[in-house]
C-alpha positions in Angstrom: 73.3 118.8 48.6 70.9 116.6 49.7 70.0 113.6 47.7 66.0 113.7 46.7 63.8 110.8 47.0 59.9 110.4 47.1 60.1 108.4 50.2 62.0 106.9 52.7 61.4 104.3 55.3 63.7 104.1 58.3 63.9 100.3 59.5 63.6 97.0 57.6 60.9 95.3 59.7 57.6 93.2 58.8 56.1 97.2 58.0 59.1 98.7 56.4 60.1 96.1 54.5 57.5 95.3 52.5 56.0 99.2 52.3 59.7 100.1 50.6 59.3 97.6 47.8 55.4 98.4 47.1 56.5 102.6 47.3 58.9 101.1 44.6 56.6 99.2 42.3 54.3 102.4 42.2 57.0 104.2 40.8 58.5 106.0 43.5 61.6 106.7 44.0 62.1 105.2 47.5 65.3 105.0 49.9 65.3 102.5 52.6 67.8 102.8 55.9 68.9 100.1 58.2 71.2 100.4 60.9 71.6 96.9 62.5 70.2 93.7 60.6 67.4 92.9 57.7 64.5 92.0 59.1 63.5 93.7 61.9 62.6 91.8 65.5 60.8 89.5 64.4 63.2 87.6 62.0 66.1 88.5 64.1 65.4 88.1 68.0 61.8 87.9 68.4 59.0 85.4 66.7 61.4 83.2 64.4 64.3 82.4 66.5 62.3 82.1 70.0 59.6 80.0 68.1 62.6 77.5 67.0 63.2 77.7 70.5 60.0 76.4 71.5 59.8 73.8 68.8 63.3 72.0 70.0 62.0 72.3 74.0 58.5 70.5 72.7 60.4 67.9 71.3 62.6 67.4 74.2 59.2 67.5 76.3 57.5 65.3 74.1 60.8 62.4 74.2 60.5 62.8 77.5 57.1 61.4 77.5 57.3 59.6 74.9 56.6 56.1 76.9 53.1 57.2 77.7 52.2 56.7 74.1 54.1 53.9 73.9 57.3 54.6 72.6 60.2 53.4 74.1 63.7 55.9 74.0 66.8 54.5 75.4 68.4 56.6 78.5 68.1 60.1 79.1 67.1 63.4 77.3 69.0 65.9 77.2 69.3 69.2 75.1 72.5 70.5 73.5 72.0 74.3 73.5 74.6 75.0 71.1 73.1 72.7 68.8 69.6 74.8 69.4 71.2 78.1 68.5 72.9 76.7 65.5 69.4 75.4 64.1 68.1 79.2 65.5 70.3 80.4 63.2 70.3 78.1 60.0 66.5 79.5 60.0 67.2 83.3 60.5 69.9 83.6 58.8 68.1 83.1 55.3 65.6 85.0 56.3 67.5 87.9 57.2 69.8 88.1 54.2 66.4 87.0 51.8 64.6 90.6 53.2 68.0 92.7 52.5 68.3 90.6 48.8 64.7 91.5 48.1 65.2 95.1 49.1 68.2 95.7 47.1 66.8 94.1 44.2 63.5 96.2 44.1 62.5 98.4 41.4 63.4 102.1 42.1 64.5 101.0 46.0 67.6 102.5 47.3 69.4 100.8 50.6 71.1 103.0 52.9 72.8 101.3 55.9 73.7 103.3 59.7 71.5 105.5 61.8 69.0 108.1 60.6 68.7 110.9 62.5 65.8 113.8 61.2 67.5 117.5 60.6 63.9 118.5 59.6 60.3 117.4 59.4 61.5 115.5 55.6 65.1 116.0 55.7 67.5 112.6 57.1 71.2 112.5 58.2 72.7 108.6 58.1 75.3 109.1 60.3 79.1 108.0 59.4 79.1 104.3 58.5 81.2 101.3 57.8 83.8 103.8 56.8 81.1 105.2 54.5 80.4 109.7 55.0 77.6 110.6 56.3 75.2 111.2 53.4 72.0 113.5 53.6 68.5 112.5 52.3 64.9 113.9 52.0 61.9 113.3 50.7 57.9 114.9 51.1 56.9 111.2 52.7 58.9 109.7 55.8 58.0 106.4 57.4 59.2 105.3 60.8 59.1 101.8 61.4 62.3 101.6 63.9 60.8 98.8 66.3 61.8 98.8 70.1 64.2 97.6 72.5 63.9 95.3 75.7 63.7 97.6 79.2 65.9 96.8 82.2 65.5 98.4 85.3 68.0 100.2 87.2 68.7 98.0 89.9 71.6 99.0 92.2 74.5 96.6 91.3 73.6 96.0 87.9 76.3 97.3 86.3 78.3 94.2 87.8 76.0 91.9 86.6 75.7 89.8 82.8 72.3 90.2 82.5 70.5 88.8 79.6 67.3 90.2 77.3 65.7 88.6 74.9 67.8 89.0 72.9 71.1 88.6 74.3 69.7 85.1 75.7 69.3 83.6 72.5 73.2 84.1 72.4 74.0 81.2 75.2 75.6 78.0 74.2 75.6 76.0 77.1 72.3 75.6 79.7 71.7 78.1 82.6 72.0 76.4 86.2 69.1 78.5 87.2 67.7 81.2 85.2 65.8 83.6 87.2 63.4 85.2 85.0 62.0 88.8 85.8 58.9 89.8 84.3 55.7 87.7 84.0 53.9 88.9 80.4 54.6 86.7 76.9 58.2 87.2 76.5 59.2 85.9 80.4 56.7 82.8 80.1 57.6 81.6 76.9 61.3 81.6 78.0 60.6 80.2 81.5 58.9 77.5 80.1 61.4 76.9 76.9 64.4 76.5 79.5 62.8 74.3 82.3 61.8 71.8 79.2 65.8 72.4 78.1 66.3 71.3 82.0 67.5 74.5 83.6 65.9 75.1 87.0 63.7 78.3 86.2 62.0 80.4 89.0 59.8 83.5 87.5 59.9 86.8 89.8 56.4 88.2 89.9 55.8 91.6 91.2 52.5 91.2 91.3 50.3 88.5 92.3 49.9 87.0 89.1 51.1 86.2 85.7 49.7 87.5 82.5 47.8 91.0 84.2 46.4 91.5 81.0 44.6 88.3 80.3 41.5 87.3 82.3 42.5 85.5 86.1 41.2 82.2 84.8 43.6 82.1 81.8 46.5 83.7 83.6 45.8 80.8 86.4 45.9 78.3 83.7 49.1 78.9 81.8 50.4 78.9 85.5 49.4 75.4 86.5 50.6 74.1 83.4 54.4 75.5 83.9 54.1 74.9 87.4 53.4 71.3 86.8 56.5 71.3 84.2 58.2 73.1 87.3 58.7 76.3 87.1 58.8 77.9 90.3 57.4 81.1 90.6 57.8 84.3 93.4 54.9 86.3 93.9 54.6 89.7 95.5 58.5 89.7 94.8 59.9 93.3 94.0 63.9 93.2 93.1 65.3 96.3 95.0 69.0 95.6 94.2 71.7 92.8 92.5 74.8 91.5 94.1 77.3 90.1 91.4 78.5 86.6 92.3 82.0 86.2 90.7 83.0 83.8 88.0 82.2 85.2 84.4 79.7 87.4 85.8 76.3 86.3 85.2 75.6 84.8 88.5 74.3 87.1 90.9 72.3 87.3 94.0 68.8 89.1 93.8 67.8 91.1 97.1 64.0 91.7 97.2 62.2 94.6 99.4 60.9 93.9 102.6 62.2 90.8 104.4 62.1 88.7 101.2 64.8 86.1 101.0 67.1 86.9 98.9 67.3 84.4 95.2 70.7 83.4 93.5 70.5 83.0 90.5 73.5 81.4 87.6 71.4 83.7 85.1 69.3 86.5 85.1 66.6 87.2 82.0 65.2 90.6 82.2 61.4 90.3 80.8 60.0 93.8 82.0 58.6 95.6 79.0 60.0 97.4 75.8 60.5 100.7 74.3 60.2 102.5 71.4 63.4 102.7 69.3 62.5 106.6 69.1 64.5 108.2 71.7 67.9 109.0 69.2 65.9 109.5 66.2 66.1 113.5 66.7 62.4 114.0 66.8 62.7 117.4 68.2 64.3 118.4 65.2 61.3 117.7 62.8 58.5 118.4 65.5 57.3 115.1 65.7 55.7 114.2 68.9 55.9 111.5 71.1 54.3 110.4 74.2 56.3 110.1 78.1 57.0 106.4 77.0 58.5 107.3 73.3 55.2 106.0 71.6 54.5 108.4 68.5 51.1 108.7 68.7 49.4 108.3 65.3 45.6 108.9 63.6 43.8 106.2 62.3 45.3 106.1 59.0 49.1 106.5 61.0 49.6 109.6 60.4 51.7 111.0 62.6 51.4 115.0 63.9 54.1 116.2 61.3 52.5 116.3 57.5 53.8 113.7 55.4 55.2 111.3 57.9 54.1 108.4 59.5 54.6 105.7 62.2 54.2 102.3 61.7 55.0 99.2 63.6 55.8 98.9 67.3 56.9 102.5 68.0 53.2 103.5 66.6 51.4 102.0 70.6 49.0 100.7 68.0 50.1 96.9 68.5 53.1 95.4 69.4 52.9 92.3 67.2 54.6 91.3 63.9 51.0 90.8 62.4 49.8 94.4 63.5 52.9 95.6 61.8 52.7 94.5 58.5 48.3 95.1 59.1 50.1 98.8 59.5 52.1 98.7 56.2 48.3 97.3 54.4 46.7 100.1 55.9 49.0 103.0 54.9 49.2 101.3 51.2 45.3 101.2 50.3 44.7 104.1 51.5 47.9 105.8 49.5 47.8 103.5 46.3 44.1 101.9 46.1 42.0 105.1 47.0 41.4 103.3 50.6 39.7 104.3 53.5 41.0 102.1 55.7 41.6 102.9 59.4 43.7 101.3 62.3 40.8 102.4 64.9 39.0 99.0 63.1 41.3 96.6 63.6 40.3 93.9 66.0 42.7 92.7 67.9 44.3 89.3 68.0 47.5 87.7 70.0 49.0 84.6 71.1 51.1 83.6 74.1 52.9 81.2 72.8 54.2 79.1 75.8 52.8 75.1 74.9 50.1 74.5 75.0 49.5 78.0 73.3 47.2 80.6 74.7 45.2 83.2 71.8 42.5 85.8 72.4 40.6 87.7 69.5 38.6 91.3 70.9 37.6 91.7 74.5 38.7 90.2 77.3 35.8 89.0 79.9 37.2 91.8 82.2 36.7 93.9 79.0 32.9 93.4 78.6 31.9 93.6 81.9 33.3 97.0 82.1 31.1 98.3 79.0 28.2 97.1 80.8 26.9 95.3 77.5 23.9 92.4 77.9 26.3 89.8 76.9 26.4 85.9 76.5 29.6 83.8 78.0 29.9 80.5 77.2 33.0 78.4 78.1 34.4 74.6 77.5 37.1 72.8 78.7 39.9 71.3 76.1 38.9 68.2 77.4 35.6 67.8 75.0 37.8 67.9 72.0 38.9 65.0 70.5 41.9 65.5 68.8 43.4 66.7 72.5 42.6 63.8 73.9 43.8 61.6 71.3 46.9 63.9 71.1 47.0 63.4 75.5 47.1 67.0 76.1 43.9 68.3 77.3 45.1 71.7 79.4 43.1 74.2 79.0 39.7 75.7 77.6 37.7 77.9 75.3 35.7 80.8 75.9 33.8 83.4 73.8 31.4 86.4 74.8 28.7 87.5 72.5 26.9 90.9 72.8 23.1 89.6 73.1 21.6 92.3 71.2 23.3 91.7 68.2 24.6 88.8 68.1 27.9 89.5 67.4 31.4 88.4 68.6 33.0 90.4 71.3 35.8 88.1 72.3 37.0 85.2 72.1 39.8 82.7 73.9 41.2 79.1 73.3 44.2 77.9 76.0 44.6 74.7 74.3 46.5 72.7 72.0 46.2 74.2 68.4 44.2 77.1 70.1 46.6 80.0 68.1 45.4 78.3 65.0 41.7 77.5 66.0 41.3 81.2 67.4 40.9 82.1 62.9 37.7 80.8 63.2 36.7 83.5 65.5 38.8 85.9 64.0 37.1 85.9 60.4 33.8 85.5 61.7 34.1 88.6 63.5 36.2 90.7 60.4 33.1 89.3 58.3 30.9 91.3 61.0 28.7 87.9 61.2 26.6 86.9 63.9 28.0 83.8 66.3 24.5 81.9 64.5 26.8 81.9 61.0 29.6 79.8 62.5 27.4 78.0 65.2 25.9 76.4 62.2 29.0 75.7 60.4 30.3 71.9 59.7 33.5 71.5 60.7 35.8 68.9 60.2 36.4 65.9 62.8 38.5 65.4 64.5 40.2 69.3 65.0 40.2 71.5 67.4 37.7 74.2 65.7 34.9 71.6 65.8 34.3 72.2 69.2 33.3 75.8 68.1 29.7 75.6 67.3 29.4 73.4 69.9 31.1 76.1 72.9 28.7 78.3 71.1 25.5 76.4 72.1 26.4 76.4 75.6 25.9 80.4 75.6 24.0 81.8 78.8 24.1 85.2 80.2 27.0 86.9 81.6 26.5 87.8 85.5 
């Protein structure tokens, strides 16, 4: 027989997590099932441990030029990789084992570890385990928070090849040669960058014709010149149409582009080419829950899913692929079950960071984005080099820019490439949540000297966008 509970939450992530423990404190009887480690992505191979990564490659950048404000270091600097997992690890490691401590000590939680697969629309099998049976589970209310995967492309010869993902690269011990680096979104800039500051050549493979095809051309262009300045080297219009494996242990290999493309050699090869939805081995089919051609469950505004009773949350949602939107997901589904909430994922606004250094964040719509609704609309923009604390800090890359719709006066979008810029971008953020015109922070004191007290003065600059 099956094993009743009111709930159950399949994956341990920044959604699941925290939405088991509050199912719990309401009383119900909740089980929670994880089949790899605590935590989710984010603790265990995605913000934390590539964010320690790009703290210890600042420091190395920053010794490096240390002399410029004058402080004298003796000899070279280098970067001991092994050292730069361990301290990776020393922080994730507490973390990990703190969310599966919190879960197991939860009121009314049950843990179940291995993979859930559905046998119905509320009815769970957790495959064989750690030497542990099978066990069957069901409840009225299923959440799916199961995260996704990094995407690598089937390249003739890659089965030859030690590739390396995000995840698998945070493995290495000792530096790349030259890591080649295919992709050209967050995940392959932040690394590019983080390595070449280690001192690994890097070269970025760009199918395309630039980097970031998401963000407006004149951000894109300047995280570009920054990393190019660093030297990172970067292929445009470069499409990989097959790997040659070059011997040794089986991460070097030789990339063959299509057309008359030289070909690229490379000691180590990072694939950075998208993600998927951990959805494809959850046995959907058997509960008649729908997903899209990429795996993406599509969900309603409150995250409901097409099955009664169950819902997505998290990455495999396509409602946001960002720690924060996740655990925004786990807010939303527990006001609207536990506070008598109408809250809806259709009015989130939308905020990210890139977080190569110095960091690039955007809040709403992009410039592209309002030109294509056809609103009136105000632009105004402002180089990093106005702000006082970036000059007194020597790092002055980059800019701020924010669109306003000029009817109302409200916020559409707003974007700071600068030092600080994923903490400054708030003040944009809260603004907008507040549905506030741009007059209410315009007039706002800030505090000198910080980065946000250029703000209200970007915000006088406004004129109309043409």
């Amino acid at each position: 027989m099956p094993q009743h509970f009111d709930a159950i939450v399949i994956g341990t992530g920044q959604g699941g997590a925290p939405l088991a423990v509050r199912l719990g404190e309401h009383g119900r009887k909740t089980a929670v099932i994880e089949r790899a480690r605590f935590g989710g992505t984010c603790v265990n191979v995605g913000c934390m441990p590539t964010k320690s990564y790009v703290a210890s490659a600042r420091t190395a950048h920053v010794a490096r030029h240390a002399a410029a404000y004058g402080v004298q270091i003796a000899g070279d600097i280098s970067v001991d990789l092994a050292r730069v997992k361990a301290r990776k690890d020393e922080i994730i490691g507490p973390s990990r084992s703190g969310v599966e401590k919190w879960l197991r000590g939860a009121d009314n939680v049950s843990v179940f570890t291995g993979h859930a697969r559905f046998t119905s629309a509320h009815a769970l099998r957790i495959e064989a385990h750690n030497g542990q049976p099978a066990q069957e589970l069901e409840a009225p209310h299923i959440f799916i928070n199961t995260g996704t995967r990094a995407v690598v492309p089937p390249l003739p010869g890659i089965e030859g090849v030690r590739y390396f993902t995000n995840s698998t690269l945070l493995d290495l011990t000792t530096l790349p040669e030259h890591l080649v680096v295919v992709g050209a979104s967050y995940v392959a800039l932040e690394f590019a960058q983080v390595f070449r500051r280690f001192g690994s050549r890097v070269t970025v493979i760009v199918r395309g014709e630039r980097v970031l095809a998401r963000e407006d051309a004149d951000l894109a262009k300047g995280v570009q010149d920054v990393l190019q300045r660093e030297g990172v080297e970067f292929r445009f219009g470069a499409d990989p149409a097959r790997l040659e494996p070059l011997g040794g242990d089986g991460t070097a290999a030789r990339i063959h582009f299509a057309g008359d493309a030289p070909a690229l050699d490379a000691s180590h090869l990072l694939f950075a080419t998208g993600r998927r939805p951990n959805t494809d081995d959850l046995g959907l089919e058997d509960a008649s829950i729908a997903t899209d051609k990429h795996g993406i469950i599509p969900v309603d505004g409150e995250l409901r899913t097409s099955v009664p009773g169950v819902w997505a949350i998290g990455d495999v949602n396509g409602r946001g692929a960002f720690t924060h939107t996740s655990y925004d997901d786990f807010q939303i589904v527990t006001a609207n079950l536990f506070e008598d909430g109408k809250r809806s994922v259709d009015e989130r606004i939308m905020v990210h960071a890139v977080f190569v250094d110095p960091p690039l964040a955007r809040v709403g719509l992009s410039e592209a984005d309002v030109r294509k609704t056809g609103k009136k609309a105000l632009i105004a923009r402002m180089p990093m080099s106005r702000v006082g604390r970036a000059r007194e800090r020597g790092e002055t890359d980059g800019f701020m820019k924010v669109l306003v719709d000029a009817d109302t006066k409200k916020i559409l979008g707003a974007a700071i490439l600068g030092i600080e810029g994923d903490e400054a971008i708030h003040t944009f953020v809260d603004i907008m949540a507040a549905g506030a015109p741009y007059t209410t922070l315009q007039r706002a004191m800030h505090i000198h000297p910080t980065i946000s007290e250029l703000i209200p003065t970007l915000l006088d600059g406004l004129a109309p966008l043409v």
